[in-house]
C-alpha positions, 0 to 999 in steps of 0.5 A, spaced: 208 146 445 208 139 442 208 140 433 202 141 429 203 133 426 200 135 418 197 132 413 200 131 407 200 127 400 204 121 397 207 116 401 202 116 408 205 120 414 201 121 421 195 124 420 192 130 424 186 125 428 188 127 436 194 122 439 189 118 443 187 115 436 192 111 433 191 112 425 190 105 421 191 104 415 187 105 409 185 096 407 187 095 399 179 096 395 177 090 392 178 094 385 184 089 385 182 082 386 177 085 380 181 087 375 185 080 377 179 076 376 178 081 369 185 079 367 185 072 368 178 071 364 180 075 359 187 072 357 182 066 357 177 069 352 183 071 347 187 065 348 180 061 345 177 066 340 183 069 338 191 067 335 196 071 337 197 077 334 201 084 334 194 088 336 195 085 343 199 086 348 206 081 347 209 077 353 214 081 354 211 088 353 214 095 356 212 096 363 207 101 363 209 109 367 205 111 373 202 118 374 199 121 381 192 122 379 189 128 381 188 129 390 182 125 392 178 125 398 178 116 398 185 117 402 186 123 405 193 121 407 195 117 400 193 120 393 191 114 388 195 113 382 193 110 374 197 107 369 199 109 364 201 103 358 204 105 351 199 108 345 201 102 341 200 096 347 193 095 349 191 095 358 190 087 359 187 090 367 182 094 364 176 090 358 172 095 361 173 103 362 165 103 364 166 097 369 173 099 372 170 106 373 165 103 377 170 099 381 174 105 382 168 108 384 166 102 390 173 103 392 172 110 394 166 108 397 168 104 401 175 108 404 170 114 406 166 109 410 172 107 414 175 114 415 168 116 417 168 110 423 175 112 425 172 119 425 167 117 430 171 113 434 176 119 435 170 124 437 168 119 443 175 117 445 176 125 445 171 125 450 172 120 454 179 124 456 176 130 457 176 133 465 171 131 470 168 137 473 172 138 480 165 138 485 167 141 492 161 139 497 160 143 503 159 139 510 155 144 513 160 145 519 162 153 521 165 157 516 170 164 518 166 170 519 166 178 520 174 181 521 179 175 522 186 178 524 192 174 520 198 174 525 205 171 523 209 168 527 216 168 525 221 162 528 227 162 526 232 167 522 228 170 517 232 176 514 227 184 513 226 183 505 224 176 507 220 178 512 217 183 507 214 179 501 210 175 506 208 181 509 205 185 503 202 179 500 198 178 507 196 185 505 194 184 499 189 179 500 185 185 502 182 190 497 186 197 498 184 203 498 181 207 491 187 211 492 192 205 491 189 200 487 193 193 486 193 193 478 189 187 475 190 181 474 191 182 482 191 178 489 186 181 491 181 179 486 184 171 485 182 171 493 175 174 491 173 166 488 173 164 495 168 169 496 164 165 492 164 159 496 160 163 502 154 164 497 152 156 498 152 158 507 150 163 511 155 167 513 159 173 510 166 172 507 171 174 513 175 180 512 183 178 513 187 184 515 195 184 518 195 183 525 201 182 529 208 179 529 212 175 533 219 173 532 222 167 536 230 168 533 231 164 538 230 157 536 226 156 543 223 149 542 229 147 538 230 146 530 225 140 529 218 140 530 212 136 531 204 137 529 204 139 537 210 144 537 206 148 530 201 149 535 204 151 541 207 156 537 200 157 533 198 160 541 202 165 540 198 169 536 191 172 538 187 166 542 180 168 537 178 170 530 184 170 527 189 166 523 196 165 526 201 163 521 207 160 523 213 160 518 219 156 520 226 158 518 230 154 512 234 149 517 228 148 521 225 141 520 218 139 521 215 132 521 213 131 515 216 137 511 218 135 503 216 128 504 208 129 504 208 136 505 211 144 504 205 146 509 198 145 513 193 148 516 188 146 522 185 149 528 186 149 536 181 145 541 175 149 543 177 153 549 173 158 554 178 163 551 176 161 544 178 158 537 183 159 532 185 156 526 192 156 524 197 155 518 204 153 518 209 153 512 216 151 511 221 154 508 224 149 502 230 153 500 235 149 502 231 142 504 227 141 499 226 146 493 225 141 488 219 139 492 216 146 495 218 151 490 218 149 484 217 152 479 222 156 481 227 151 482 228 144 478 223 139 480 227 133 483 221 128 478 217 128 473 218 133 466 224 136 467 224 144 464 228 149 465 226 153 472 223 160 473 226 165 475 223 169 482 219 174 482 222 177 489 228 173 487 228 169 492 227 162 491 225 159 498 220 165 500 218 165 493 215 158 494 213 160 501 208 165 498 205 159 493 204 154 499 202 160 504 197 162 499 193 155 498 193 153 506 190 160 506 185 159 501 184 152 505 183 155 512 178 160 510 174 155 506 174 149 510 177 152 517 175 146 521 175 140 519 168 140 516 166 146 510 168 146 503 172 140 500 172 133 496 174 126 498 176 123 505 175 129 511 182 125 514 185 127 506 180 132 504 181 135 497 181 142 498 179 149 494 187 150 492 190 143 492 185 140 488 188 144 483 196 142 484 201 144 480 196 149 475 198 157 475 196 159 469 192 156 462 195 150 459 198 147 464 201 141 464 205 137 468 212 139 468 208 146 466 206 151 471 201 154 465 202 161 461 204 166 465 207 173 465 213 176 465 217 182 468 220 186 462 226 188 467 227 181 471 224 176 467 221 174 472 214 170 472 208 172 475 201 171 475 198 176 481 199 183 483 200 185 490 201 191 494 207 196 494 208 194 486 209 186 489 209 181 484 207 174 487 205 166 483 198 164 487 195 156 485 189 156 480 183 155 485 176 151 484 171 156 481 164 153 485 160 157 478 165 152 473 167 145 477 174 147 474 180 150 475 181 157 475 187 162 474 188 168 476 186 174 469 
């Protein structure tokens, strides 16, 4: 967090205005060309009316001591000063106690109004950098409906505790039974604010549940893929409601991973079998961390902060979890192209990836947001899962707020 900036007396400091005003300095009152123009009609006046004598103030008189006046609200970054001269010598700058007072008072006048000015411009330029609400415009296409399996496709070699932090996250996507509920903040209630999306349609929100899986060890289309293989591989699953997700191994390249992409989502051509949508993700664990897992890994640019440790100590899977998540999300809000999203359909901004790189409150870039942390591990989290999982899913667009929600 950036220090407080603090307002203090004696020479100028920064003040506490928001940085997007630059604080200027206060202009020298006019009390100063007065009493120079006091002081010249006075040296003229006694010059004429009066010889010299000891009583007024010799050519080379002691130079009078400054003293810090009492803290004044006229400059709330500098305090006024007096002068102080000598009992025996008389102030030359000051004829008139009553018309120096009243200089003295116009100064002040006019240093509030230049502090009121600022304080005004500060409120305006503030609001101008306030977030513009997130608005996603539903285009009336079809939406997912009733019970949607979710199968997963495995292509690659993905060990068993790999294959398990998936596995239970997709559990977790549905509300457990009341013997085993998921403590909150939970993944099942950060999925409940896509829920919100269907109000605005006729249909009723899907109920996902965990299909099947097919594992393909094999490497069967070999170790680089493009957009026509993902959904090959996508067939493999149910031909009709349902989402098949095909996750692809750490040495396994897709056309366009870590470069515009750590995963995708889309749907089949119609067919007398049916429809289905499909999800594909990568693992980034030793292509591209630094794109696809962060923050778990150091991002490769931007603000650079110490990375954050998995919550399933897996770096790759925990990154997958993150990307899975958002493309879900995506799939059940926009499954065809033409539901929930903002922007161009062929670059659509969508519930989850409107909000890029937000996990927890106050986040920033190169700062995923206040987040919990596992007393044991030092992991950090934001969402409980099933079987006691702890897993870090994306902020998504609140339809109710047009802003960026976090989960708890």
């Amino acid at each position: 967090m950036p220090a407080q900036q603090q307002l203090g007396a004696g020479r100028p400091r920064k003040a506490s205005w928001p940085v997007t005003v630059r604080a200027a300095r206060p202009r020298t009152p006019p009390l100063f060309w007065l009493r120079k123009l006091r002081l010249s009609r006075s040296y003229v006046t006694r010059k004429i009316n009066h010889p010299p004598s000891t009583s007024h103030t010799p050519l080379h008189s002691p130079r009078p001591t400054i003293k810090p006046a009492p803290s004044s609200i006229c400059f709330p970054t500098q305090r006024p000063q007096e002068l102080i001269w000598p009992k025996t010598h008389q102030n030359p700058l000051d004829p008139s106690p009553m018309a120096a007072s009243s200089a003295a008072f116009a100064a002040c006048l006019l240093a509030c109004a230049l502090l009121f000015q600022m304080c005004v411009a500060s409120r305006k330029l503030t609001a101008l950098v306030q977030d513009q609400p997130i608005t996603m415009t539903y285009h009336k296409g079809a939406l997912l409906s009733g019970r949607i399996a979710v199968n997963l496709i495995w292509y690659g070699n993905f060990s068993a505790p790999q294959r398990a932090v998936i596995t239970d996250f997709v559990s977790s996507l549905s509300t457990p039974p009341s013997p085993q509920p998921q403590p909150e903040p939970s993944v099942a209630s950060w999925f409940k604010t896509a829920q919100k999306y269907y109000a605005n349609s006729k249909a009723r929100f899907p109920a996902l549940s965990l299909g099947q899986h097919v594992l393909d060890q094999s490497y069967s289309l070999g170790k680089r893929l493009g957009e026509k293989d993902l959904i090959r591989l996508a067939a493999r699953g149910s031909p009709s409601r349902a989402i098949n997700v095909v996750l692809t191994a750490d040495d396994v390249a897709v056309d366009g991973f870590c470069m515009s992409r750590c995963g995708t989502h889309g749907a089949s051509p119609r067919s007398r079998a049916g429809r289905f949508a499909y999800v594909w993700v990568g693992n980034p664990a030793t292509q591209c961390p630094g794109q696809c897992a962060w923050p778990y890994h150091q991002p490769v640019y931007g603000p650079q902060a110490a990375p954050l440790t998995p919550p399933n100590g897996d770096v790759g899977v925990d990154g997958m979890v993150i990307s899975l998540a958002s493309m879900i999300v995506g799939t059940v809000t926009n499954p065809f192209g033409n539901g929930f999203f903002q922007g161009d359909a062929d670059a659509p901004l969508e519930a989850a990836t409107a909000c890029a790189g937000v996990y927890g409150k106050g986040a920033y870039p190169g700062y995923a947001g206040s987040l919990l942390v596992d007393p044991a591990s030092g992991a950090s989290y934001n969402a409980n899962g099933a079987h006691g999982r702890k897993y870090l899913v994306p902020a998504l667009v609140d339809p109710d707020t047009s802003a960026c929600s976090t989960v708890g």
